[in-house]
N, C-alpha and C positions, 0 to 999 in steps of 0.2 A: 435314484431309480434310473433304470435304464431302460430304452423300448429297444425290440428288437424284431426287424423285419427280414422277412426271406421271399425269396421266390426263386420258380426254374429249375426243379431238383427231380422232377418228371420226366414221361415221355410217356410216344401213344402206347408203348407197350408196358407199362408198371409204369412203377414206383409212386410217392405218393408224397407234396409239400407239407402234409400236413400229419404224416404218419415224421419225415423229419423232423418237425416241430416239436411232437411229442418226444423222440428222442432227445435233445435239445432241454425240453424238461424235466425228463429222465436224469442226464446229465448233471444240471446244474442247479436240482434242488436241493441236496445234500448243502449248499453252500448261497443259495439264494431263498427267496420267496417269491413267487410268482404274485404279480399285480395285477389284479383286474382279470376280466374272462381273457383267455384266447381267444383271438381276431382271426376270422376264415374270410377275405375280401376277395369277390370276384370282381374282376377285368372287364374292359371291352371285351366282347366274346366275336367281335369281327375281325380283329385282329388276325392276318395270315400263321401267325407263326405258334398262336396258342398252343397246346400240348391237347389237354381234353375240355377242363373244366375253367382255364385260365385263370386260377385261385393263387393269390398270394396268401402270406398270413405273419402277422402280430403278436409277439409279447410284450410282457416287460419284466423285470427282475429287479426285485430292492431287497430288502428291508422291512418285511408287510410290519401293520401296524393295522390296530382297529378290527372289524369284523371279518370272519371267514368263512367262504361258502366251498365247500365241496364241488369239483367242476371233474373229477377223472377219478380211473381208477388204473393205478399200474401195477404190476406182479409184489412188487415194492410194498403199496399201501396205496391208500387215497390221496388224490392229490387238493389240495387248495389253496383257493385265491383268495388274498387279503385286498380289503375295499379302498384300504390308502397305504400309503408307504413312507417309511422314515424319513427323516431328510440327511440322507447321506449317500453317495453316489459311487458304483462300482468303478473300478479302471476300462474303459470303454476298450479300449484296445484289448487289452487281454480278456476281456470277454469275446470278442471277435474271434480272437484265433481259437476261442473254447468249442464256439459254434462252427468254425471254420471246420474244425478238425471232424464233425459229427455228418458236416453235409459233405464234406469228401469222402467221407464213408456210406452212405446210405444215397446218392445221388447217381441218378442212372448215367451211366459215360455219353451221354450223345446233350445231356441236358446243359443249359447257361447258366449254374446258379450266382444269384446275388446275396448278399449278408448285408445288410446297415442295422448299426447300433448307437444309438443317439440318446443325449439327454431330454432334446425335444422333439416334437413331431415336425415332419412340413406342413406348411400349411395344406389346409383342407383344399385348396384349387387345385393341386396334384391333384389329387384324386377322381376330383369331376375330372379332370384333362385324361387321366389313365381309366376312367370306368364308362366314358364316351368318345375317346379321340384318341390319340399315340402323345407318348410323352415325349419332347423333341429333346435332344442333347440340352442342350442351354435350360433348359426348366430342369433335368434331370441334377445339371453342375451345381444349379444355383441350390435345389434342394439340399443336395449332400454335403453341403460346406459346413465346416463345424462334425462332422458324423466321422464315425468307425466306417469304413465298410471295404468289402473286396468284391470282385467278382470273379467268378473261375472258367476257365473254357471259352472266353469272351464276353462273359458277365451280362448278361440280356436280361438276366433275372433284378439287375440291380433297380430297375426300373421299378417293376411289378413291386418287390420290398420296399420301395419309397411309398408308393403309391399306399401299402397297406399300413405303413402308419400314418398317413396322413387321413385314412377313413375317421369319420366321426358319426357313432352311433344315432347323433342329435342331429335333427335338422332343425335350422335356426335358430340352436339352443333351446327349443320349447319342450320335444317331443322326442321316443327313441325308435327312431326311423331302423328297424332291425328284426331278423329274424333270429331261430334256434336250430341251432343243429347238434346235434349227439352223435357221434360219431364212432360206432366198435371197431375193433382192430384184432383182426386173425392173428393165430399162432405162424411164424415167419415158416416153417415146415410144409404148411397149407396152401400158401401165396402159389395163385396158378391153377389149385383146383377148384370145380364145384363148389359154389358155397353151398350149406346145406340148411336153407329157411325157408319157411314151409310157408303157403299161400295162407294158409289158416291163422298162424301167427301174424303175421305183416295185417291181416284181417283184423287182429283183436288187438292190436296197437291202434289202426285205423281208425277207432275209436276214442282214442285218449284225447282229452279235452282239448283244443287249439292246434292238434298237427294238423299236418296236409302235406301232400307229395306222396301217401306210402303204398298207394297202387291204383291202377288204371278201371275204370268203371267196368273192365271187363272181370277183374279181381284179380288182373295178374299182377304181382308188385313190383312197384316203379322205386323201391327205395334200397335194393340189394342193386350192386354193380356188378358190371359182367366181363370185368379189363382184369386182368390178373394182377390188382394193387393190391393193398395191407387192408385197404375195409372191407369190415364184413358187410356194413349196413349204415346207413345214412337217414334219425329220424329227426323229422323238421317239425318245428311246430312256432308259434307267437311266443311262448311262455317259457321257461326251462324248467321249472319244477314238473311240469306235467313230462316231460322226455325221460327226465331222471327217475321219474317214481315208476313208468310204465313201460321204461325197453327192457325189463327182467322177462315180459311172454314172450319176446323173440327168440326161436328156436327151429331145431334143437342146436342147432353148431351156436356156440357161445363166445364173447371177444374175450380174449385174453387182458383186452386193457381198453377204456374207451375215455374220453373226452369231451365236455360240453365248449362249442365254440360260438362267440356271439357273430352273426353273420349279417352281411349284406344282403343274401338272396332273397330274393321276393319282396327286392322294393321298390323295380323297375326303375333303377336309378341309372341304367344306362339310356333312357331314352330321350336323348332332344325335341325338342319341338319345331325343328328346322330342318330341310335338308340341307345336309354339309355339304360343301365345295368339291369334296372328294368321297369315295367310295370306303367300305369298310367302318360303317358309323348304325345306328338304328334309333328307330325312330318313331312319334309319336305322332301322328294328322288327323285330321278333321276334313272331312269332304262328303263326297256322296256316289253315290256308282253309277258308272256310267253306263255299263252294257249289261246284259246277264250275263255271267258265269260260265267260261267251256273249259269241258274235261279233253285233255291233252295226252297222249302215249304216258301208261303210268300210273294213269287214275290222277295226275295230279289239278288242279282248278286253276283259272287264270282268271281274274277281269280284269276292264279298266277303271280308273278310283281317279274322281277331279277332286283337286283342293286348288287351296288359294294362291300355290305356287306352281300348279300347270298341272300333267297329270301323268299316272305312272299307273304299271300292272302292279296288282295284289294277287301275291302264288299262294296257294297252300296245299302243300304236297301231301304223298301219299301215306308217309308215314304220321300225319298226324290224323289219320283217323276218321273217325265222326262229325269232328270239325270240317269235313268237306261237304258233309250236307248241308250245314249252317250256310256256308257260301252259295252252295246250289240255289238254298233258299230266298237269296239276295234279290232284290229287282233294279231295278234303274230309276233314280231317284230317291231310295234311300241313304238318310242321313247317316255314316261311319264313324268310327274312332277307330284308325287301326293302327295298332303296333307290331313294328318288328323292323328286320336288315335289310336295307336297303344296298342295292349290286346289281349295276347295267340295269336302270332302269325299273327292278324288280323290286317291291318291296315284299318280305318274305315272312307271310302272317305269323304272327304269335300269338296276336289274340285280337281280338274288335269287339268293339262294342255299337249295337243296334242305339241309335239314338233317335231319330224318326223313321218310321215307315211311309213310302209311301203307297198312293193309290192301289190296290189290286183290281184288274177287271178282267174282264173275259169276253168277247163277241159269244155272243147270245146266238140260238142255232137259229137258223133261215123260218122266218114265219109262215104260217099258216095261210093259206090266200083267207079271205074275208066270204069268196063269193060262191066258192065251191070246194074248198077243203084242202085240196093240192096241196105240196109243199111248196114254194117259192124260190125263186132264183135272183140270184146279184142283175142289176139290170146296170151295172158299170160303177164305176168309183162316184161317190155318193151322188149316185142315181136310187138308192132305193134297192126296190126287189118286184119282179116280176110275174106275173103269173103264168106260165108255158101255154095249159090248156084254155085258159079262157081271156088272159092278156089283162088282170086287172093287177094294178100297181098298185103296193105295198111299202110306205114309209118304212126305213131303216129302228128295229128297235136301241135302245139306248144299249152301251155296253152294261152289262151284268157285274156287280161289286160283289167281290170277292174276300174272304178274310183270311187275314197273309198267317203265315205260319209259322213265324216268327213273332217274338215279343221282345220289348225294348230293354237291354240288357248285354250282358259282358258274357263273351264266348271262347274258350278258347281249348286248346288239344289235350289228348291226356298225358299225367303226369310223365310219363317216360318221354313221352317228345316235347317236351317242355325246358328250355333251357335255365338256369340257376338263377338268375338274376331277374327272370321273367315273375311277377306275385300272379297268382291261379287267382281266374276269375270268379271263384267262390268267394273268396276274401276280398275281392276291389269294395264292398260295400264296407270293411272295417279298415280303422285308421293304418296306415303303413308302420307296421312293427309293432313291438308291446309296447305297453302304456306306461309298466312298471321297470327301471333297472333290475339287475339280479342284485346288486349291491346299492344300497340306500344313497350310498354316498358318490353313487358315479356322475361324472361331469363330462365325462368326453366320449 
């Protein structure tokens, strides 16, 4: 068996790593079997040079053996993947140049791409290093020793395709830290225009058991792109049987071919619990607020946020929505959890979680005199209160508690400004990924 990784075959105007990918399968199933689901791995997404979604992606080709699930469908037939593979191993090189030849065709001229084909993975620290930091030459060298690979145009992709076979569904071998995505693919005639899926359908997917991401509580949907690439529609969910049994109501424009990919997004794996040395990183804190909340030219929200390593603004900008009254909502001494990018100082919300409230109060209005009815005046900084007309003095009432309007819990924008790798605060209360693999027998 052989894994093969790619990235960098993109750009912000088209094209699509993962519409490559599927070429690539197209390609070389007549003569392979595909192993395992295909791997869609998202990146640091602070990285300066990303394209859109900063997604590498994973296969592998043997010799399937054992059980087979249904994961695509191409003009051809259905495609599937076997849960194990024989023990015999393709020519690594010339499979490179197989793949070589599919991504010089189908890869935008301004993109980097990378190709590695190997018998085994890197290790998994790649991948923390590429899905929270930059991967530096020397960790890159040391990965690819032993591997196929080329990169084209300057090769910047070869990174990203290290990095996605080094993902490992499992975290700590216990559990499958992973989501679902399904993914349809336009007739190549189409590429550039309108897609044509209807708010109504995206609505009655929205429904199918375990998705999330397919549209914004306004009901606009968040799961059709709007860049002139090969997808039609992108639906997410914990599970894969529930994607595959339920993307037939999207309509009416239909994919000529789609793909189930087992993904990284929504496991919040790019975020550390530190702030790093350097900028271009995101991140996870615990502190509490320091000031109320101002709105800035923009509509967008600024405070300041202390934690245990000093303190920094939390922005949340205009396009996420509703989420800026959550912040409006914020006091001073409330206990946070927030994530997101941090740059100059800014941390750039993605989502928080309410973990203590504190006190609400309110100055109470100027009291009553006692002796003749009047209203009452400040008689100076805790002085009390006054009486104009007949000069009798009035003890200061206690401040008046208030109940905040907020409750303790995970907040965060809608699905459309919602970045890949971010898990939607409806799901923080369930475990990170499915519980179950698609294939009985998966280990990695």
């Amino acid at each position: 068996m052989l894994h093969v990784g790619i990235d960098d075959t993109d750009s912000l105007n088209g094209g699509c790593t993962t519409w490559v990918a599927l070429r690539v399968i197209e390609e070389l199933l007549p003569d392979f079997d595909l192993i395992g689901p295909p791997r869609l791995v998202r990146l640091n997404p602070d990285v300066p040079w990303k394209t859109r979604g900063n997604g590498a992606v994973a296969l592998a080709f043997g010799r399937g053996s054992g059980e087979s699930t249904r994961v695509g469908e191409l003009p051809g037939g259905p495609v599937f993947a076997h849960a194990e593979a024989a023990p015999t191993t393709p020519d690594a090189e010339a499979l490179l140049e197989r793949v070589l030849a599919i991504v010089r065709a189908e890869a935008r001229p301004s993109a980097q791409p990378g190709v590695v084909v190997s018998e085994t993975r890197p290790p998994e620290g790649l991948y923390w290093q590429g899905v929270r930091g930059i991967v530096r030459d020397t960790q890159l060298r040391e990965a690819l020793e032993g591997a196929a690979h080329a990169g084209l145009n300057g090769g910047r992709g070869l990174a990203g395709a290290a990095c996605a076979l080094a993902w490992s569904p499992r975290s700590g071998g216990v559990a499958l830290r992973c989501s679902w995505e399904l993914l349809g693919y336009r007739e190549r005639d189409r590429w550039g225009t309108p897609r044509e899926i209807s708010a109504e359908s995206v609505a009655a997917v929205a429904t199918v058991e375990k998705t999330f991401g397919c549209r914004d509580p306004d009901g606009s949907p968040a799961m059709v792109p709007h860049s002139p690439c090969p997808v039609l529609w992108g639906l997410r969910g914990l599970e894969p049987a529930p994607l595959t049994d339920g993307f037939a109501a999207l309509g009416p424009e239909q994919p000529e071919r789609w793909l189930l990919w087992q993904t990284n997004q929504a496991t919040d794996d790019h975020y550390a619990t530190a702030l790093p040395a350097e900028g271009g990183a995101s991140v996870r804190l615990t502190g509490n607020v320091a000031a109320a909340a101002q709105s800035r030219r923009g509509g967008h929200r600024f405070f300041p946020f202390r934690f245990e390593g000093g303190e920094l603004e939390c922005a949340a900008f205009e396009p996420s929505g509703d989420f800026r009254h959550v912040v409006d909502m914020l006091a001073p001494g409330d206990e946070l959890e927030v994530c997101g990018s941090v740059e100059a100082g800014v941390l750039k919300l993605e989502k928080l979680r309410v973990v203590t409230l504190a006190p609400r109060q309110r100055k109470p209005p100027n009291p009553a005199c006692p002796e003749c009815g009047a209203r009452t005046h400040s008689a100076g900084r805790d002085a009390g209160y006054r009486c104009r007309p007949c000069g009798t003095k009035v003890a200061a009432p206690a401040p008046e508690s208030l109940a905040p309007k907020l409750a303790p819990g995970w907040y965060d924008p809608p699905a459309s400004a919602r970045r890949h790798l971010v898990r939607p605060a409806r799901l923080m209360a369930a475990a990170p990924g499915s519980r179950r693999p698609i294939f009985k027998t998966e280990t990695a």
